[in-house]
C-alpha positions, 0 to 999 in steps of 0.5 A: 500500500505504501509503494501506490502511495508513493508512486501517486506522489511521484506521478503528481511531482513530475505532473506538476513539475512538466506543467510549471515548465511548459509555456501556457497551451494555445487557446482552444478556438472558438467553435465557427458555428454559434450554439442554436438559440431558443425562445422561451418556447422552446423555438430556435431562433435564428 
């Protein structure tokens, strides 16, 4: 049991570590077509 918890440990050390290191990811993009818009009747609009 102590040999998973250790190797929990490790596993977040060098997850945290390889992520200080990395420069930001780039921005997922934006999705081209906009999400469907409803009334308050249920009807799409637009």
């Amino acid at each position: 049991m102590m040999k998973l918890k250790m190797t929990a440990v490790l596993m977040i050390t060098l997850t945290a570590l390889s992520a200080c290191g990395r420069p930001d990811p780039e921005p997922t993009p934006q999705p081209v077509m906009p999400e469907p818009v409803y009334d308050k009747y249920g009807n799409q609009v637009g």
